[in-house]
C-alpha positions, 0 to 999 in steps of 0.5 A: 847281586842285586834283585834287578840283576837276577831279573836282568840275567833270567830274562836273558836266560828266558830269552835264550831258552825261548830262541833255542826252542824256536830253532828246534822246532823250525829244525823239526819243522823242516824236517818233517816238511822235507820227509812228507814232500819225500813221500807225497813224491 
């Protein structure tokens, strides 16, 4: 296995990791939304 390889794969992994981050937070996000709008009712 080749440096660049090991570059390639942890960009994609970084990449992948920082996707599923977002998706949480937005997930939470809208959660949150969602709970004060329950409340503010």
């Amino acid at each position: 296995m080749t440096v660049a390889t090991a570059e390639k794969l942890n960009k994609e992994n970084f990449l992948l990791y920082l996707k599923e981050c977002v998706m949480l937070y937005f997930t939470v996000f809208v959660a949150f939304q969602d709970a004060a709008t329950s409340v503010a009712k």
